[in-house]
N, C-alpha and C positions, 0 to 999 in steps of 0.2 A: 651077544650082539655088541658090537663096538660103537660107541658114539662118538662121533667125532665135533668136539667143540666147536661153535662158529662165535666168529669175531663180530664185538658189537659193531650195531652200523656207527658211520662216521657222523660228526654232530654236522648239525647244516644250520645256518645262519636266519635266524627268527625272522621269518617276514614283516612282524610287527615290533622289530625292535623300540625299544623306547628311546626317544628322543633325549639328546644326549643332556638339552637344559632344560626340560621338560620340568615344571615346577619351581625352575627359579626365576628370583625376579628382573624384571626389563629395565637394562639401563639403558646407556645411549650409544653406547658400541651392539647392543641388542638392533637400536632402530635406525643408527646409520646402514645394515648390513640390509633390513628389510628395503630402506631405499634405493640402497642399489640394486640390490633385486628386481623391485616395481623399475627402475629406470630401465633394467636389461628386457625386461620384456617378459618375465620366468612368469610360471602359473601359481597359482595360490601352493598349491603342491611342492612345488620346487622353490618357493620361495620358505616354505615351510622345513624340509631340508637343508636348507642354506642358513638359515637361524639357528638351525637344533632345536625346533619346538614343534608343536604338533600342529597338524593342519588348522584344526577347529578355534586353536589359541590364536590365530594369527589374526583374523577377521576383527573381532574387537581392538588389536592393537593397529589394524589400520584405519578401524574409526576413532582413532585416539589423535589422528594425524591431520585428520580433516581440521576445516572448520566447527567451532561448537555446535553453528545453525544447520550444519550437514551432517552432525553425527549419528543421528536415526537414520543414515540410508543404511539397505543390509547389503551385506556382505561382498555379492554379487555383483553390486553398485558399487562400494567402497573402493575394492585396486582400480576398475576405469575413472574412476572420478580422481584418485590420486594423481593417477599418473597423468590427464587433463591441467591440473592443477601444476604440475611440473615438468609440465610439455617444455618447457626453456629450460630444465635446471637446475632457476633459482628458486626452484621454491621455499619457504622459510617454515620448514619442517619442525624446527625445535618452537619455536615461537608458537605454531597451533599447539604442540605436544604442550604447552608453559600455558596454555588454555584451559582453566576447569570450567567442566558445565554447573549448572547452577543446578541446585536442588529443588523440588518441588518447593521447600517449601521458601527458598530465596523467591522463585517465581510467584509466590502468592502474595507475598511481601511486597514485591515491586509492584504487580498490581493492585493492592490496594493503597500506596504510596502514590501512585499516579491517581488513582481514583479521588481520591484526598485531594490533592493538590486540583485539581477541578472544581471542585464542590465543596462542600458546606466546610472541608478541612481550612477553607483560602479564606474564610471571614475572620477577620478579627473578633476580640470578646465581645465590643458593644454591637458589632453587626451580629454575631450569634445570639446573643440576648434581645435583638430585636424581632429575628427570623423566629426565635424559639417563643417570644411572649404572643405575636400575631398567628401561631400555629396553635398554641396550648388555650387562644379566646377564640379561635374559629370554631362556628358551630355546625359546620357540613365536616361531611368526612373526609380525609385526606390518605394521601398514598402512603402506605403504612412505611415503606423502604425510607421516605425523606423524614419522615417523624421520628422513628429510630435512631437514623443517621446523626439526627440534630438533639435527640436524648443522648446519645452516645458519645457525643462528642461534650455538650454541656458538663456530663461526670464524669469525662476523661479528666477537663478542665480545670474541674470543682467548681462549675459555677451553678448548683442548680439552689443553693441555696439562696443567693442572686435572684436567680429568677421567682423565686418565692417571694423576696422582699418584693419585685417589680413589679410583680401580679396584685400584691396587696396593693401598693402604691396606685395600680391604674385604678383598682375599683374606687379607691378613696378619691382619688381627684374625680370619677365621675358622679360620684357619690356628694361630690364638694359642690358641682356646678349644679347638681339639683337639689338639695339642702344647704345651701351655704349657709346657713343661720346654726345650723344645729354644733359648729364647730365654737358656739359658744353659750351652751350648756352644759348644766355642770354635771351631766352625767355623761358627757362624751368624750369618747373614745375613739382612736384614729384604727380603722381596719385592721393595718399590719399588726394590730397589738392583737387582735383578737382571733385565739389559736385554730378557732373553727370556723373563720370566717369562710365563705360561698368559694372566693378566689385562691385561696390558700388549697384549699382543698383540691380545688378546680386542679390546681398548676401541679400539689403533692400528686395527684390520682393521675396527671399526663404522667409525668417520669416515671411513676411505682408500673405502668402500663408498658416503661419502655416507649414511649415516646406516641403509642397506637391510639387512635382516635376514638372513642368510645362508639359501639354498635349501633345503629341506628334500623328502626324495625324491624321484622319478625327474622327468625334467624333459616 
């Protein structure tokens, strides 16, 4: 029996060829080419083709183009919204691209910056020493969020030791107007000297609390 050899088949050209800059990085000759793409009208596919990169990569580099505040639209949204955005031409493409989005944690930052600049961050030290001494002699309970805030800020400061002195200070002058005699015997002693004194305590036991108002009836 004679076999007669057959010729291998001829090769045929990869349907899934890889993208020719598939894996390198995006310069700006990268995203002049994507624009004129989106100007001509091409599909995400063909515009994909025309970069040399792969469809799926494209999508993110066109929310790269947007605005920061429009960078969460997907995909699908991103080329009509571009090309909205550059309905004239001029749009100023390199300048969003020279746009970084902020990070989660820039954005926690700013908000509590802003937060601050409202509230107890905007008093001065003798107005924070005022807020914090009529807080820590109140004897109803208070919202535990502005006691905190105003603990928080006091030992940012360092001033809670301040406030110790102050606290001893009020009880002795009230201390003064109902005994005023006793400030001239000879076994007397001004409050603030005395390290267990009721107020001292009072004012150490707000801040060791973080700033919380001590519980009031059954829990």
């Amino acid at each position: 029996m004679t076999i007669t050899p057959t010729e291998p088949p001829h090769p045929t050209p990869l349907q899934d060829a890889e993208p020719p800059r598939r894996g390198k990085p995006w310069n700006e000759d990268d995203f002049l080419e994507l624009m004129r793409a989106c100007r001509g009208g091409s599909t995400l596919a063909e515009i994909a083709r025309r970069v040399g990169r792969s469809e799926s990569s494209i999508g993110p580099q066109l929310r790269r183009l947007l605005p920061t505040e429009e960078r969460h639209l997907p995909v699908e949204l991103a080329l009509p919204r571009l090309r909205q955005l550059d309905r004239d031409g001029d749009y100023d493409w390199l300048s969003a691209l020279a746009q970084r989005s902020k990070s989660p944690w820039e954005i926690e930052r700013e908000a509590l910056a802003e937060r601050d600049a409202r509230g107890i961050g905007t008093f001065n030290d003798e107005e924070l020493l005022t807020v914090a001494l009529a807080l820590a002699s109140c004897s109803l309970p208070l919202q535990t969020t502005v006691t905190q805030r105003c603990a928080q800020e006091l030992d940012r400061r360092r001033l809670t030791d301040e406030l110790h002195r102050r606290a001893a200070r009020l009880t002795q002058a009230a201390a003064e107007r109902l005994f005023g005699r006793d400030r001239y015997r000879d076994d007397y002693q001004p409050y603030w000297q005395v390290e267990e004194h009721p107020s001292i305590v009072d004012a150490q036991g707000w801040l060791a609390r973080g700033g919380q108002s001590p519980q009031y009836g059954g829990e």
